[in-house]
mmCIF file of the N, C-alpha and C atoms, coordinates in Angstrom:
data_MODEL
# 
_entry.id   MODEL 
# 
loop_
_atom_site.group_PDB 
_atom_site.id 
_atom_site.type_symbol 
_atom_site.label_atom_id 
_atom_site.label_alt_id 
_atom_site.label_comp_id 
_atom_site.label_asym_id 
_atom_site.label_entity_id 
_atom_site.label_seq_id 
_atom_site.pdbx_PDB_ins_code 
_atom_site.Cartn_x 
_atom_site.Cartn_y 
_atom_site.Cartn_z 
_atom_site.occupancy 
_atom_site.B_iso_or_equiv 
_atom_site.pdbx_formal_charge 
_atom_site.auth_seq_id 
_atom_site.auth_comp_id 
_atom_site.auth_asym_id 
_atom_site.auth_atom_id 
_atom_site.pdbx_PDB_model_num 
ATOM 1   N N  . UNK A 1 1  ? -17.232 -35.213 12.140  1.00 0.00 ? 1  UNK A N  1 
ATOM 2   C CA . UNK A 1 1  ? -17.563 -35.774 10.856  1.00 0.00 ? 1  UNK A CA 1 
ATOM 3   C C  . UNK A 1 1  ? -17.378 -34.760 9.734   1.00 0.00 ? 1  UNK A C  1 
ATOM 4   N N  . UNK A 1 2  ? -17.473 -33.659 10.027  1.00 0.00 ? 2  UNK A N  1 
ATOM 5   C CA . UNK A 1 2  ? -17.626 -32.672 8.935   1.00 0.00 ? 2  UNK A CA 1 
ATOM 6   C C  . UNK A 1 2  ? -16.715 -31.735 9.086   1.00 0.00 ? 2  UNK A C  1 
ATOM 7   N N  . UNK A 1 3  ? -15.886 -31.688 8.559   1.00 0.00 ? 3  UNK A N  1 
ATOM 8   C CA . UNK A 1 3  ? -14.429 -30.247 8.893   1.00 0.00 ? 3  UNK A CA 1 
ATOM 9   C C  . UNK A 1 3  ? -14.950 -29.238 7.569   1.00 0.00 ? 3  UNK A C  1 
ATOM 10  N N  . UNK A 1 4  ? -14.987 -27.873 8.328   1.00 0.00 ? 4  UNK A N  1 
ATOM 11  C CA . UNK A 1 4  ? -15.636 -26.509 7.777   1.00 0.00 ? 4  UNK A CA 1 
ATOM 12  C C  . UNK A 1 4  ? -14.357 -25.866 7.985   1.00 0.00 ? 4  UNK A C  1 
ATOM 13  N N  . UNK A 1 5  ? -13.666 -25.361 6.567   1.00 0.00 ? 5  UNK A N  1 
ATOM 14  C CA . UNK A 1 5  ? -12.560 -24.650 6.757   1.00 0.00 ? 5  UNK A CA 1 
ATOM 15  C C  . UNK A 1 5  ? -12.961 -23.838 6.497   1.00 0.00 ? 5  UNK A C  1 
ATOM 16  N N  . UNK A 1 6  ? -12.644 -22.538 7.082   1.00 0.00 ? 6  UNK A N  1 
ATOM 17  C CA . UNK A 1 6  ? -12.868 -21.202 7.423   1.00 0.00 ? 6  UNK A CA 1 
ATOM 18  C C  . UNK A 1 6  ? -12.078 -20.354 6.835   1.00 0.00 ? 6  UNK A C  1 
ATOM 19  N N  . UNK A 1 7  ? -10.874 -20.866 6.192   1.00 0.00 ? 7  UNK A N  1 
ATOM 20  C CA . UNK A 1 7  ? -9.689  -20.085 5.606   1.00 0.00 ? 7  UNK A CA 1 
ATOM 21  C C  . UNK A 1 7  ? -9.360  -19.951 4.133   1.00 0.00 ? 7  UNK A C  1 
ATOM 22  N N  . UNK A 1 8  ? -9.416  -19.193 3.571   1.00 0.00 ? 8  UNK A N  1 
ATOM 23  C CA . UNK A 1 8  ? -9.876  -18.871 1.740   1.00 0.00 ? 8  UNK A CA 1 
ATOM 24  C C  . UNK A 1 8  ? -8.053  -19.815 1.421   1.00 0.00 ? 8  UNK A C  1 
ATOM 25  N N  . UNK A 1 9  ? -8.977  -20.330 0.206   1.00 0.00 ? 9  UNK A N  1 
ATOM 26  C CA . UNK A 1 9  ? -7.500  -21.520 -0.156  1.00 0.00 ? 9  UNK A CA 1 
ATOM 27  C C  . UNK A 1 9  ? -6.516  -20.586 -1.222  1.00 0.00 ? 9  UNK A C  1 
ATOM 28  N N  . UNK A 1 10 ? -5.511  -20.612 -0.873  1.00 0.00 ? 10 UNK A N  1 
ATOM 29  C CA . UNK A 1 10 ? -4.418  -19.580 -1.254  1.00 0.00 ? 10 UNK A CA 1 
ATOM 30  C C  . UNK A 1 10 ? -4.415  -19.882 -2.736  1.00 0.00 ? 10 UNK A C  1 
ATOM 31  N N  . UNK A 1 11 ? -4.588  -21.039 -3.494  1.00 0.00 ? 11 UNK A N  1 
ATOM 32  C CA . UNK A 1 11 ? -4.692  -21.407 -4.782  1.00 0.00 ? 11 UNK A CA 1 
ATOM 33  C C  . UNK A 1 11 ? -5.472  -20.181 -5.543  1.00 0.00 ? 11 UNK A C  1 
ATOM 34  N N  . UNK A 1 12 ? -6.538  -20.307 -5.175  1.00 0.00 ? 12 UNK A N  1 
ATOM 35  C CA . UNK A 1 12 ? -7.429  -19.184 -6.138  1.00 0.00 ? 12 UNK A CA 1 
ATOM 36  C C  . UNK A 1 12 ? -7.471  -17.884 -5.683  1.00 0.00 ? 12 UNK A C  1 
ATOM 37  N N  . UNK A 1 13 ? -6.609  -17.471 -4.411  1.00 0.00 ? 13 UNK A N  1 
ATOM 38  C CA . UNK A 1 13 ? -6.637  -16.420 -4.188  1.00 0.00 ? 13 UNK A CA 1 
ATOM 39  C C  . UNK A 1 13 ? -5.265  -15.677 -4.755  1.00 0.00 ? 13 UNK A C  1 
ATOM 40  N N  . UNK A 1 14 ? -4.207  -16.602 -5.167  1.00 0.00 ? 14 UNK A N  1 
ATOM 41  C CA . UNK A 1 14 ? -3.740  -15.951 -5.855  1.00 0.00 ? 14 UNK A CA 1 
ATOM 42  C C  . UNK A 1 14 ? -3.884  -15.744 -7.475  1.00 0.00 ? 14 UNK A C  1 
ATOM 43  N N  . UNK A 1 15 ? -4.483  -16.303 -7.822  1.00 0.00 ? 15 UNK A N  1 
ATOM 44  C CA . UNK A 1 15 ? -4.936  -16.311 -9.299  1.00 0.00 ? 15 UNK A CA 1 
ATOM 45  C C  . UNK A 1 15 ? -6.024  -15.348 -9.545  1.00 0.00 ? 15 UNK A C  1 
ATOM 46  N N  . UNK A 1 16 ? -6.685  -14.622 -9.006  1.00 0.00 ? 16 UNK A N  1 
ATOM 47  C CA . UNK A 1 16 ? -7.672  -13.982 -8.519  1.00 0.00 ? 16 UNK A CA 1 
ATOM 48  C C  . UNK A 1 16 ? -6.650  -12.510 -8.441  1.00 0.00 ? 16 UNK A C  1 
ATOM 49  N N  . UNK A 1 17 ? -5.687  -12.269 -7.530  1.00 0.00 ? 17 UNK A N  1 
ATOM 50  C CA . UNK A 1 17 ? -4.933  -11.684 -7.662  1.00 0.00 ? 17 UNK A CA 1 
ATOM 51  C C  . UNK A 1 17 ? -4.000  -11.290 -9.159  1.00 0.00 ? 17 UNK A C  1 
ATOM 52  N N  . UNK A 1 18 ? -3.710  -12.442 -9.689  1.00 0.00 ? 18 UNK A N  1 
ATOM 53  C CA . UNK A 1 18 ? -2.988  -12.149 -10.995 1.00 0.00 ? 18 UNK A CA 1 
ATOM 54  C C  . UNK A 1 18 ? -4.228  -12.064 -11.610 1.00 0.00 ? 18 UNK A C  1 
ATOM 55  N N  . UNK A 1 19 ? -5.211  -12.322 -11.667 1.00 0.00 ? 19 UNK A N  1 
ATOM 56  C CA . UNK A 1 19 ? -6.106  -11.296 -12.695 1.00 0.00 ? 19 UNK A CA 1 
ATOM 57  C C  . UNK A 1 19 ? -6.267  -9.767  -12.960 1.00 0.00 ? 19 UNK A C  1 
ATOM 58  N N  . UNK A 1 20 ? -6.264  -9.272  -11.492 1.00 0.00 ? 20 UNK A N  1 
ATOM 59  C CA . UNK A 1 20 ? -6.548  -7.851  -11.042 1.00 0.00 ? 20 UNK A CA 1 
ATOM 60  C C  . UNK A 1 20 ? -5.239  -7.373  -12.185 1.00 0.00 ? 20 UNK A C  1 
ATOM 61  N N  . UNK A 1 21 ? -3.594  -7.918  -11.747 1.00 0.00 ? 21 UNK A N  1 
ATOM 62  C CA . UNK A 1 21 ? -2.469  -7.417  -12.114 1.00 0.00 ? 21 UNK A CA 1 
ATOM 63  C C  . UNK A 1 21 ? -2.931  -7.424  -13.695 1.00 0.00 ? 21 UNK A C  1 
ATOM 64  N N  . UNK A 1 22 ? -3.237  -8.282  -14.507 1.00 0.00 ? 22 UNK A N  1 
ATOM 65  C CA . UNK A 1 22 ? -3.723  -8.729  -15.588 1.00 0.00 ? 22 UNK A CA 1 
ATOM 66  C C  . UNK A 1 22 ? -4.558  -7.646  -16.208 1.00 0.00 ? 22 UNK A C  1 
ATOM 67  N N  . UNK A 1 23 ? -5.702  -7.556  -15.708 1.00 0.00 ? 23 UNK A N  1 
ATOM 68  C CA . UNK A 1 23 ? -6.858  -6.461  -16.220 1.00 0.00 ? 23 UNK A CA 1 
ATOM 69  C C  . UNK A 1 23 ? -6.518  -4.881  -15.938 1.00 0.00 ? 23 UNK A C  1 
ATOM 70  N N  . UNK A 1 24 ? -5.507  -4.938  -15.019 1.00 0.00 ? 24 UNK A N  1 
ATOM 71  C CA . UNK A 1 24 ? -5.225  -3.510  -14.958 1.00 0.00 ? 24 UNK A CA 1 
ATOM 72  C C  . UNK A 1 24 ? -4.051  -3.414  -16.237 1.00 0.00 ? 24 UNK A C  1 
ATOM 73  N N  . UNK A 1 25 ? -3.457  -4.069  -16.460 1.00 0.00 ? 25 UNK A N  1 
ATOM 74  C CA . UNK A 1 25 ? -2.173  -3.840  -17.151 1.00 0.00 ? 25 UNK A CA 1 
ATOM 75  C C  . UNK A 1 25 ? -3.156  -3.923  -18.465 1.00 0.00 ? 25 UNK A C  1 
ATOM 76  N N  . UNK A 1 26 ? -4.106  -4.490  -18.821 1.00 0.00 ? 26 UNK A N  1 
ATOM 77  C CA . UNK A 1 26 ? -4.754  -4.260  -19.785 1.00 0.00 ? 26 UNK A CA 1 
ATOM 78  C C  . UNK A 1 26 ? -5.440  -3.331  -20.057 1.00 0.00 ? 26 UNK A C  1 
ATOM 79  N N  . UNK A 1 27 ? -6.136  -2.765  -18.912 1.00 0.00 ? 27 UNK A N  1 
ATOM 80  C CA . UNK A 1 27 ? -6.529  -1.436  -19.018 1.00 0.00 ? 27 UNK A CA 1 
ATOM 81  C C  . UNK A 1 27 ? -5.893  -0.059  -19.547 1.00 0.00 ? 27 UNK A C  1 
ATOM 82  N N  . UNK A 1 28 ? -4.480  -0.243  -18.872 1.00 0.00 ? 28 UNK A N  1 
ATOM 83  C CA . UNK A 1 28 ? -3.361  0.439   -18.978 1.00 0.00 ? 28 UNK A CA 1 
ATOM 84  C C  . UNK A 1 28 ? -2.873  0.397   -20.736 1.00 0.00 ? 28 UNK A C  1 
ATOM 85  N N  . UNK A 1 29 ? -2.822  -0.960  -21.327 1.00 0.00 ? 29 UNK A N  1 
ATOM 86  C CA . UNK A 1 29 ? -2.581  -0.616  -22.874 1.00 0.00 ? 29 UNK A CA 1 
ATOM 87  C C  . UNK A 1 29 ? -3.895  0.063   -23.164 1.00 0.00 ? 29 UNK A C  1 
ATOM 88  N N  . UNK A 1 30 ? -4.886  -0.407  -23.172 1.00 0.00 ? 30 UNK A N  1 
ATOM 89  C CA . UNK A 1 30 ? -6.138  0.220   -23.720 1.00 0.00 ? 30 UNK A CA 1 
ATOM 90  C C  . UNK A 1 30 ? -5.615  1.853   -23.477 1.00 0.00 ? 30 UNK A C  1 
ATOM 91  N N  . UNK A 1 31 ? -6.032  2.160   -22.672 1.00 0.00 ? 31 UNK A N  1 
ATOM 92  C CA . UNK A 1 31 ? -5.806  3.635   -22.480 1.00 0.00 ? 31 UNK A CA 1 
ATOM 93  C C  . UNK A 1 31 ? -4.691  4.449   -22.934 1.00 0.00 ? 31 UNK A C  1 
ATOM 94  N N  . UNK A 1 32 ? -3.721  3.803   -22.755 1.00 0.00 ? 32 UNK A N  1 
ATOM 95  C CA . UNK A 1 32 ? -2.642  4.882   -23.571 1.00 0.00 ? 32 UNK A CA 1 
ATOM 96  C C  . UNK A 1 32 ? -2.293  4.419   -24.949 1.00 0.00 ? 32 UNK A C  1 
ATOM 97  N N  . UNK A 1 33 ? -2.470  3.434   -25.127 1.00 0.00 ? 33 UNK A N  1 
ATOM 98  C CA . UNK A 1 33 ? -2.955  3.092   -26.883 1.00 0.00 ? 33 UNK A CA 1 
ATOM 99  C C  . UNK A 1 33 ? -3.913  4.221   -27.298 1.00 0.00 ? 33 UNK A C  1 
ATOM 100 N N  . UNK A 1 34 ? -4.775  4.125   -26.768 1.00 0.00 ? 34 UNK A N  1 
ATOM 101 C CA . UNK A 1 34 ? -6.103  4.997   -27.563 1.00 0.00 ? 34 UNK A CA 1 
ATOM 102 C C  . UNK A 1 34 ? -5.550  6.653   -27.855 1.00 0.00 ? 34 UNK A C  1 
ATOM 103 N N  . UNK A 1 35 ? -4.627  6.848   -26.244 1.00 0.00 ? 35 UNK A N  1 
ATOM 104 C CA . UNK A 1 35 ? -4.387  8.624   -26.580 1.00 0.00 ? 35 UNK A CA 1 
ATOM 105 C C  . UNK A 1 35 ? -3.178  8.423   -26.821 1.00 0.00 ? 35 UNK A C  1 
ATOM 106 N N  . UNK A 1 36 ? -2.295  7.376   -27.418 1.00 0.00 ? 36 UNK A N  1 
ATOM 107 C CA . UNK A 1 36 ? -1.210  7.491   -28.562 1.00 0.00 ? 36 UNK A CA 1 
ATOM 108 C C  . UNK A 1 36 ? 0.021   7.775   -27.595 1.00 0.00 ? 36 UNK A C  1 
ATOM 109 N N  . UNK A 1 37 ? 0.085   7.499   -26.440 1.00 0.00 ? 37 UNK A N  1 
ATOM 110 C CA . UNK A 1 37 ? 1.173   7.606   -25.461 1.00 0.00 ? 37 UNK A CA 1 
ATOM 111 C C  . UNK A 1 37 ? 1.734   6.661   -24.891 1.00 0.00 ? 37 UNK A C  1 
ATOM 112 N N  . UNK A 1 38 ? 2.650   5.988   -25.297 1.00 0.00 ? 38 UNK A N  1 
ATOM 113 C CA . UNK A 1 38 ? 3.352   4.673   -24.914 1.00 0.00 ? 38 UNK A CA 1 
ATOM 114 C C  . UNK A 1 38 ? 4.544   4.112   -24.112 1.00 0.00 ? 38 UNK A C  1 
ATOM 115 N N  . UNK A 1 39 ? 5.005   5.586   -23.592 1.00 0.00 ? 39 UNK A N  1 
ATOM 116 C CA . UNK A 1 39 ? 6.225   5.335   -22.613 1.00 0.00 ? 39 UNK A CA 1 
ATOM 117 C C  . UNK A 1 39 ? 5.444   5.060   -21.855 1.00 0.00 ? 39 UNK A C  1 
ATOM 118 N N  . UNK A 1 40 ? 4.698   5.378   -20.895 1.00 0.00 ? 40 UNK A N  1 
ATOM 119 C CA . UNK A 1 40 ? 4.130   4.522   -19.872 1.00 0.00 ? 40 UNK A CA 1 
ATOM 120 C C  . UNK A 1 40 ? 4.145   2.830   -19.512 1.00 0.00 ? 40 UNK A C  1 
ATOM 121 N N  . UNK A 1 41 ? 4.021   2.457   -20.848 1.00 0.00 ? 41 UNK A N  1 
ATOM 122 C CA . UNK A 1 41 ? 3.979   0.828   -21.196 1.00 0.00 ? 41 UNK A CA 1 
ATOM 123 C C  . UNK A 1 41 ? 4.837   0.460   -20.786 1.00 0.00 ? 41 UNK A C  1 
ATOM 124 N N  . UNK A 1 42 ? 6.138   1.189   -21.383 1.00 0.00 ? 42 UNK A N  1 
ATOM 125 C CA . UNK A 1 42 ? 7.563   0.939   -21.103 1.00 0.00 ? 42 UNK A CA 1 
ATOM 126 C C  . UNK A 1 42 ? 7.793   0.571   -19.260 1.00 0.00 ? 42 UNK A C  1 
ATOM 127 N N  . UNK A 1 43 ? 7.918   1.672   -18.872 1.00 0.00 ? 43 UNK A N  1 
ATOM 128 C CA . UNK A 1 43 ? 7.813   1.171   -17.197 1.00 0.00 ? 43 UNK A CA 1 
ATOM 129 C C  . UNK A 1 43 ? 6.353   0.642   -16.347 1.00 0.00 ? 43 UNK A C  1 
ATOM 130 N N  . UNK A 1 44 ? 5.779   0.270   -16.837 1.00 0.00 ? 44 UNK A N  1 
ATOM 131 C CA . UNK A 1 44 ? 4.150   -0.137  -16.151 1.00 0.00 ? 44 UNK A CA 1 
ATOM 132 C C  . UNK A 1 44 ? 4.567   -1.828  -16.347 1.00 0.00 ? 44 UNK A C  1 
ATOM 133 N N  . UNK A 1 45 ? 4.706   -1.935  -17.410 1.00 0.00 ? 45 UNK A N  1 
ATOM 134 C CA . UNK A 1 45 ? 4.758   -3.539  -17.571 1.00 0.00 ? 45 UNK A CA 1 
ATOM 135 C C  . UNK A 1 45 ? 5.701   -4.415  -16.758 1.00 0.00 ? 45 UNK A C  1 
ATOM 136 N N  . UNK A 1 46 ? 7.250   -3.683  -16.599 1.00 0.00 ? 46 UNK A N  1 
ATOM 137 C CA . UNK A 1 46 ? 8.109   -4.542  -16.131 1.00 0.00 ? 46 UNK A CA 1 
ATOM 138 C C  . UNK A 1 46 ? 7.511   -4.150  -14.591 1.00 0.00 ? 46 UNK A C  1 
ATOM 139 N N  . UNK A 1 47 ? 7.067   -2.937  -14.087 1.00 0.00 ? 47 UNK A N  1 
ATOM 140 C CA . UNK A 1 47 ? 6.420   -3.114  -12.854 1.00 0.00 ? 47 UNK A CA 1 
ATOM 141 C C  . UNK A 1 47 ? 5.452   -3.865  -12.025 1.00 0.00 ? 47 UNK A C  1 
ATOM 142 N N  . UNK A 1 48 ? 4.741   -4.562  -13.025 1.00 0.00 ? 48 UNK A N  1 
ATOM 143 C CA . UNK A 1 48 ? 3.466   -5.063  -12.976 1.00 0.00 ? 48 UNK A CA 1 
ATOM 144 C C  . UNK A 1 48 ? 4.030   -6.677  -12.906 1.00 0.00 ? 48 UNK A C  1 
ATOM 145 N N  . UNK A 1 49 ? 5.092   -6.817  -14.010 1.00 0.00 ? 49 UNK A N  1 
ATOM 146 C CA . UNK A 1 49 ? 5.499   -8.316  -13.612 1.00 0.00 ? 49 UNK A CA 1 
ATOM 147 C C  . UNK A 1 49 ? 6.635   -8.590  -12.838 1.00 0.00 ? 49 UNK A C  1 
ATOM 148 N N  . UNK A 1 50 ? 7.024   -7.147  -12.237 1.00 0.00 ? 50 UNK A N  1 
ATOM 149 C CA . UNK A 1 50 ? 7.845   -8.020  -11.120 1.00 0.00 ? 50 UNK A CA 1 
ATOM 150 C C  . UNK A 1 50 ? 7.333   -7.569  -9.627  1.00 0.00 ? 50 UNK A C  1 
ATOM 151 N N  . UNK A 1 51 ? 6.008   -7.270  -9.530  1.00 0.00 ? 51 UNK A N  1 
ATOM 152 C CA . UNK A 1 51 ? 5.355   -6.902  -8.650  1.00 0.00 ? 51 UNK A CA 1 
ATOM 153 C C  . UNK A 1 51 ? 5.220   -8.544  -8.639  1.00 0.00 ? 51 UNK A C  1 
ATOM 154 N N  . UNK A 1 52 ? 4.144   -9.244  -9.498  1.00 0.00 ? 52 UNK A N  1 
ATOM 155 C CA . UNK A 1 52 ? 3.970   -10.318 -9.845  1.00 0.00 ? 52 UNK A CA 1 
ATOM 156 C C  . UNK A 1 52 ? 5.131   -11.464 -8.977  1.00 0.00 ? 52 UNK A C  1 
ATOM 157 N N  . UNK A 1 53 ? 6.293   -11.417 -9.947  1.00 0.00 ? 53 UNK A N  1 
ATOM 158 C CA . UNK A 1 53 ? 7.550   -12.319 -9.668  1.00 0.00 ? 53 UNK A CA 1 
ATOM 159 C C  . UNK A 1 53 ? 7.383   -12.025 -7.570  1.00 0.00 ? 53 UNK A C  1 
ATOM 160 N N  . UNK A 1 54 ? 7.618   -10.915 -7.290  1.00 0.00 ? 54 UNK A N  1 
ATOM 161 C CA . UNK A 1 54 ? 8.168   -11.119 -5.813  1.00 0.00 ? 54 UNK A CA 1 
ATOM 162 C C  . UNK A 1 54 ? 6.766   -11.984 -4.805  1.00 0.00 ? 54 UNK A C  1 
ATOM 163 N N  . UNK A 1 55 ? 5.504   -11.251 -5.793  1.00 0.00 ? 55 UNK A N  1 
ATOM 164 C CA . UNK A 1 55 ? 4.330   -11.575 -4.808  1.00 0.00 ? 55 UNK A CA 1 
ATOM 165 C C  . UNK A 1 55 ? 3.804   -13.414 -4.937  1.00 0.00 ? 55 UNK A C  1 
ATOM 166 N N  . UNK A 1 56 ? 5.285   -14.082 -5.606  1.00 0.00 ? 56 UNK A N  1 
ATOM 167 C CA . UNK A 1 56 ? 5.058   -15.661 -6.155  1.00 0.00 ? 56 UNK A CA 1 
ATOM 168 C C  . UNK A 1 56 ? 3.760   -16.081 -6.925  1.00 0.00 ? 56 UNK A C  1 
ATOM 169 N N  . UNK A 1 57 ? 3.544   -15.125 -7.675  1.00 0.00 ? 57 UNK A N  1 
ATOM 170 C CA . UNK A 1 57 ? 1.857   -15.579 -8.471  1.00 0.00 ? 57 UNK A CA 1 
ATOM 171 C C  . UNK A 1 57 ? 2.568   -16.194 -9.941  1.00 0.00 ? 57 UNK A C  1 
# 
């Protein structure tokens, strides 16, 4: 009568995931915004979204 799935539903676990990618990459402007250093941005971002692109989020 009662089915107990045991297995975390991939829906919110990947969205959950693109948050992390999300808040870090935000972290990442915060921080080198503040100490005025911005090449980092340059390669962090396209890393971050094609980490994103391959991991299908």
């Amino acid at each position: 009568m009662f089915h107990l799935k045991l297995e975390k539903n991939k829906r919110f676990s990947k969205h959950g995931e693109a948050w992390v990618y999300a808040l870090f990459l935000l972290g990442a402007v915060i921080f080198f915004t503040y100490n005025q250093v911005y090449w980092p941005l340059y390669a962090l971002t396209p890393a971050i979204a094609l980490l994103a692109w391959f991991r299908k989020i």
